[in-house]
C-alpha positions as CSV (number, residue, x, y, z in Angstrom):
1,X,-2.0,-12.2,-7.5
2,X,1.2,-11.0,-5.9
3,X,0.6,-10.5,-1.6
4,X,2.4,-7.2,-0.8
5,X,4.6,-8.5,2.3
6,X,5.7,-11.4,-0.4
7,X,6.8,-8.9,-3.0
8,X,8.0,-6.3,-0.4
9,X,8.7,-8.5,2.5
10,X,11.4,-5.7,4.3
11,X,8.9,-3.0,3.8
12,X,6.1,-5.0,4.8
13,X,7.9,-6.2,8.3
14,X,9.0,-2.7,9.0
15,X,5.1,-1.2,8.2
16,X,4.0,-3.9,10.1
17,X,6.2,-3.3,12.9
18,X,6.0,0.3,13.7
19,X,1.4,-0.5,13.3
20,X,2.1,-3.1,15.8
21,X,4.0,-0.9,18.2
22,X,1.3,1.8,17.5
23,X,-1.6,-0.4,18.5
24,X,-2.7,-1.1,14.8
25,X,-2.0,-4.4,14.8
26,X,-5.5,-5.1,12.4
27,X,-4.0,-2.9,10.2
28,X,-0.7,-4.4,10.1
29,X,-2.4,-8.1,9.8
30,X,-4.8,-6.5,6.4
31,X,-1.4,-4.6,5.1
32,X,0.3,-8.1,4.9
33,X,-2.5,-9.9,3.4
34,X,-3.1,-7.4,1.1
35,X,-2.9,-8.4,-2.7
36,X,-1.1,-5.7,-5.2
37,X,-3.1,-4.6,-7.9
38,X,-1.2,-2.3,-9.3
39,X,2.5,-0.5,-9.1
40,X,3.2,2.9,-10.9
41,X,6.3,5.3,-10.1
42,X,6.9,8.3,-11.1
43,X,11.2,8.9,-11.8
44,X,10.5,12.3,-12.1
45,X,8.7,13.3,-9.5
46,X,10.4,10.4,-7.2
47,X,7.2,8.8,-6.1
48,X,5.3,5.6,-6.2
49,X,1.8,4.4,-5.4
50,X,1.1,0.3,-4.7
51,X,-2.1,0.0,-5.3
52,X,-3.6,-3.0,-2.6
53,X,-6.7,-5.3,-2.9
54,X,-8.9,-5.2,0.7
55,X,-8.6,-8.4,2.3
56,X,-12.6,-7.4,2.7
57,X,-14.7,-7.0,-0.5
58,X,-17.3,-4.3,-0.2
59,X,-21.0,-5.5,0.2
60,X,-23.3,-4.0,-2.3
61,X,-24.7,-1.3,-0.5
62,X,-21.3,0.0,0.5
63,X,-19.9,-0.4,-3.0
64,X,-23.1,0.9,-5.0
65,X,-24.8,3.9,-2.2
66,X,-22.4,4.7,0.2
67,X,-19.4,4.6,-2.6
68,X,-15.4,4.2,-1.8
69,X,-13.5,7.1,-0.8
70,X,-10.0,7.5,0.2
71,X,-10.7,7.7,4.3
72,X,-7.4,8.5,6.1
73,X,-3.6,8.4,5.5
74,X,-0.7,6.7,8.1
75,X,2.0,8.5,7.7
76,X,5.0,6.6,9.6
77,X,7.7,7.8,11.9
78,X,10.8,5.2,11.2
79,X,9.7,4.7,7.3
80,X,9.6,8.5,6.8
81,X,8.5,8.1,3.2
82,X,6.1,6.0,2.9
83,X,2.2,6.4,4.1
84,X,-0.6,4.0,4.2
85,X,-3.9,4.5,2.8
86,X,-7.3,3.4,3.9
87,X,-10.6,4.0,2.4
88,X,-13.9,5.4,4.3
89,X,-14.4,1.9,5.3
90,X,-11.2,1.8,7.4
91,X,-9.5,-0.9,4.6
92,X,-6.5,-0.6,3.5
93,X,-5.8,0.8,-0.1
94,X,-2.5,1.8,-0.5
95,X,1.1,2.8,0.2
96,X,2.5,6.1,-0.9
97,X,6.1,6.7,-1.4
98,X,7.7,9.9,-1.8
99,X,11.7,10.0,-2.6
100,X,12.1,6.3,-1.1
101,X,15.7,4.8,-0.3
102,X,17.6,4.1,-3.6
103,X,16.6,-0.1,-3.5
104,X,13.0,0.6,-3.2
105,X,13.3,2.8,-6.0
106,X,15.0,0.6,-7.9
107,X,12.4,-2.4,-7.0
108,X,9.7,-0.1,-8.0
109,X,11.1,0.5,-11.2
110,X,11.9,-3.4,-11.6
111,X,8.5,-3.5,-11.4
112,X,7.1,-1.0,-13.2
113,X,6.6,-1.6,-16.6
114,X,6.4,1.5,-19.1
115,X,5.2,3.1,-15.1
116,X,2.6,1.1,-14.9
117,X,2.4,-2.8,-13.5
118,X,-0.8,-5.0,-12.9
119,X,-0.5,-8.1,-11.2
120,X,-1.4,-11.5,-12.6
């Protein structure tokens, strides 16, 4: 599987960065672990999702009773468009991107395939 700050390293640094500064630096540790499971953008709408693998597997009761839910969303001041998201058990999920600077775009396109892409 493909880490997120290896495929996105820029992005990655600046997220990173501006959690650090923030006082989120457990965040910004889990956001560059994170594995990618999945890319998918949207040309039309100008928006793109990169779906992320927890660096923390859900145990059994959290996973099977309490259930995953999308908990809270980052939005950040210096990286305008993008917006992290974590699940009810404060893990990270996810990075949203709305109308993103024309070479993520075009990297998110790279690496969507038919809009979709799934890691090895």
């Amino acid at each position: 599987m493909w880490s997120f700050a290896g495929s996105f390293p820029e992005l990655a640094f600046d997220l990173g960065s501006e959690l650090r500064a923030t006082g989120r630096a457990d965040l910004a540790g889990e956001l560059e672990a994170s594995t990618i499971k999945t890319i998918s953008y949207d040309p039309e709408g100008d928006a793109g999702f990169v779906a992320l693998e927890a660096e923390r597997q859900l145990n059994a009761v959290e996973r099977n009773v309490i259930g995953q839910k999308l908990g809270q969303v980052i939005a950040f001041e210096a990286s305008r468009y993008a917006s992290l998201q974590l699940d009810n058990f404060g893990r990270v999920v996810g990075v949203e991107f709305l109308a993103p600077p024309k070479e993520l775009r075009w990297k998110l396109m790279r690496l969507t395939s038919n809009n979709r892409w799934r890691g090895p």
